[in-house]
C-alpha positions in Angstrom: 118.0 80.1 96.1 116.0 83.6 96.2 117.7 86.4 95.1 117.2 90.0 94.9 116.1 91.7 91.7 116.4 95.5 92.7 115.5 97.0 96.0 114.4 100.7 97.0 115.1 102.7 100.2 112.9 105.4 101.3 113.7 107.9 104.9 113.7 111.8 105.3 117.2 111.8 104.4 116.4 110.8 100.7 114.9 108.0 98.2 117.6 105.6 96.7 117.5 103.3 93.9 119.9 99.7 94.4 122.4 102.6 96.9 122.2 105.5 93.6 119.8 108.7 94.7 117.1 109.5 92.8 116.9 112.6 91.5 114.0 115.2 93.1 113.0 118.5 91.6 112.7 121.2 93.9 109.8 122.0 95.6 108.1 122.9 99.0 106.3 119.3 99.6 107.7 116.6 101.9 110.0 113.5 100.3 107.0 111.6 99.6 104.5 113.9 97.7 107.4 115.2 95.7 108.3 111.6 94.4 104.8 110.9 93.5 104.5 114.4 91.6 107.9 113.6 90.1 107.6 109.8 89.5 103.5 109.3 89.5 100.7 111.7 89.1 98.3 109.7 88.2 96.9 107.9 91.0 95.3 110.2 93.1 94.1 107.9 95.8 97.2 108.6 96.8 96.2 111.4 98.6 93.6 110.0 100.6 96.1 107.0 102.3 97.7 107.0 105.6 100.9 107.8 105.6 102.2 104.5 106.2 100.7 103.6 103.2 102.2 106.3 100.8 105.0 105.3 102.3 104.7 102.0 101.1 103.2 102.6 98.0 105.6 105.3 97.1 108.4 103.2 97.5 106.7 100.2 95.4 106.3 102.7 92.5 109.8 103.5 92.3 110.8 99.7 92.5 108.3 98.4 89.6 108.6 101.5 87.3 111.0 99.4 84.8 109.3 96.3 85.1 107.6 94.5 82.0 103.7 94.6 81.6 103.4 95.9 85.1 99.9 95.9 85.6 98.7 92.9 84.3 97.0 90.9 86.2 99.1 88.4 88.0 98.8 85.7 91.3 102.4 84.6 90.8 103.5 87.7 92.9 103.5 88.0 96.8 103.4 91.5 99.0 105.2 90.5 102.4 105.9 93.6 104.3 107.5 93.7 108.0 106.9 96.7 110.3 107.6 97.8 114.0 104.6 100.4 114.6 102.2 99.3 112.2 98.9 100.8 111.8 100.0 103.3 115.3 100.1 106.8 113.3 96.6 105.6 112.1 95.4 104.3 115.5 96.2 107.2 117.3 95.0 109.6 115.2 91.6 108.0 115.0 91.9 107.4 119.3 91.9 111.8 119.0 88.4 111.5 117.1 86.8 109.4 119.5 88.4 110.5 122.8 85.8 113.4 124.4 82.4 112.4 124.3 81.5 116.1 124.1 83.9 116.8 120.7 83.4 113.1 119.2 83.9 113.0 115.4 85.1 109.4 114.3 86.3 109.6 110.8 85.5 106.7 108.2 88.6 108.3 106.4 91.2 107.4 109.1 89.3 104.3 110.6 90.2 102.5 107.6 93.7 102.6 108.0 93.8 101.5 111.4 95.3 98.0 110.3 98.8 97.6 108.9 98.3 94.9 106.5 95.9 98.2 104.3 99.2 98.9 102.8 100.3 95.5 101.1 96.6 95.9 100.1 97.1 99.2 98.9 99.9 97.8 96.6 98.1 94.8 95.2 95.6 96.5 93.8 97.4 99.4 92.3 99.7 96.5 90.3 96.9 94.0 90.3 98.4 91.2 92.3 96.6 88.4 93.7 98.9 87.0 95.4 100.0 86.4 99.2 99.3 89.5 100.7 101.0 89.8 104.3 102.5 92.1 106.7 103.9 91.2 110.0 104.8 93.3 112.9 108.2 92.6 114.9 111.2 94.2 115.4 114.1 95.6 113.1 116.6 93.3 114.0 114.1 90.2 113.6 115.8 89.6 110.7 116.3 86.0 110.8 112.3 85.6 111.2 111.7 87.9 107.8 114.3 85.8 105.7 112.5 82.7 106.5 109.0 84.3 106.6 109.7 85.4 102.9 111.5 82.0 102.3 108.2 79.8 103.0 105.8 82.0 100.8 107.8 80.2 97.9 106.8 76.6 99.5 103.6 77.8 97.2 104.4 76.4 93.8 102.3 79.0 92.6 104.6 82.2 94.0 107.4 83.1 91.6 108.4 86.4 93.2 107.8 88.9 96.3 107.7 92.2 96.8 108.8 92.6 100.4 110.4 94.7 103.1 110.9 96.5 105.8 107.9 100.0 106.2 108.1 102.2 109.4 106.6 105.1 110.1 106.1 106.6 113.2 105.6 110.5 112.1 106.9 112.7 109.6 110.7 113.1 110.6 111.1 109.1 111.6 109.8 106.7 109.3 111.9 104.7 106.5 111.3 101.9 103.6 113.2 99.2 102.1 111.6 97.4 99.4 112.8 94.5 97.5 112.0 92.9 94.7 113.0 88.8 95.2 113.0 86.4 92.5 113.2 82.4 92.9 114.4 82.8 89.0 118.8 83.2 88.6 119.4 86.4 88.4 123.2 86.8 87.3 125.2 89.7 89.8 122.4 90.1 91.8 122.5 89.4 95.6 121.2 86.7 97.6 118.4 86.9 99.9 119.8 85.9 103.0 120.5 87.4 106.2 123.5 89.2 105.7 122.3 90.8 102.9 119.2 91.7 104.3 120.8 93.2 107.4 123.5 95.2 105.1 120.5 96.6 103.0 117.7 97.3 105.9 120.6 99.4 107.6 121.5 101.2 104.5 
């Protein structure tokens, strides 16, 4: 039995930690670049990603801050992320650089991100994972499919835990994160993984 170590939830309405806010400092800069000011700062590649990807990123920092010899280097740990959109802030930004042949300036920068599955990569290398590294595009309410998705990356004797979720972002006032950290060690008072609790948590 899987169960959930701590989980995170990132949307413009605010960043929680296992249902308590996080505390933010005042400033002029959007939810996300005010947690990684606040919470970060010292991993400016941060800047360069997509926004998908600080979205994912951001909310992994906050999740693995109190674990244990974070970054060494470990392949006992999976990234499984879910995601409606994917890549489509990305895709359609770059479709703008290419779309008149008479003001065509395709950018390197934004190409890059044009697949979803950058931002489980993103994560693995900032924690040094070399793991399963997957994400999968289907709906929200798929949830059955992401239980049992997660469920089978522990057939690998070799996978002791996953950081996995739910990451959407469409454009800066919709998008929203829910991260979990799932262990197939006990962990005593913590939940399940299963699909009740997954549904209560996604639709926090």
């Amino acid at each position: 039995m899987l169960t959930i170590q701590s989980w995170v939830h990132l949307s413009p309405t605010g960043a929680y930690l296992e249902g308590k806010a996080i505390p933010l400092a005042e400033s002029n800069d959007g939810l996300l670049k005010r947690l990684y000011r606040q919470y970060v700062g010292d991993y400016p590649k941060f800047f360069k990603m997509d926004p998908l990807c600080q979205l994912g990123f951001m909310a992994s920092e906050l999740l693995l801050q109190k674990t244990s010899d974070r970054f060494s280097p470990r392949e006992d740990r999976a990234v499984i992320l879910f995601s409606q959109s994917g890549s489509f802030a990305s895709d359609s930004h770059y479709q703008q650089t290419i779309a008149d042949p008479n003001d065509y300036f395709p950018s390197p920068s934004v190409f890059v991100y044009t697949l979803a599955n950058i931002v489980t990569g993103e994560i693995a290398i900032r924690n040094h994972y070399f793991g399963e590294t997957s994400c999968y595009l289907l709906n929200r309410n798929e949830i059955t499919t992401m239980v049992a998705t997660v469920e089978d990356s522990f057939l690998d004797p070799q996978t002791r835990s996953a950081l996995c979720g739910w990451v959407e972002y469409v454009d800066a006032t919709r998008y929203e994160t829910t991260l979990f950290l799932v262990g197939s060690a006990p962990c005593p008072g913590k939940p399940t993984w299963d699909q009740d609790t997954l549904h209560s948590l996604i639709n926090f």
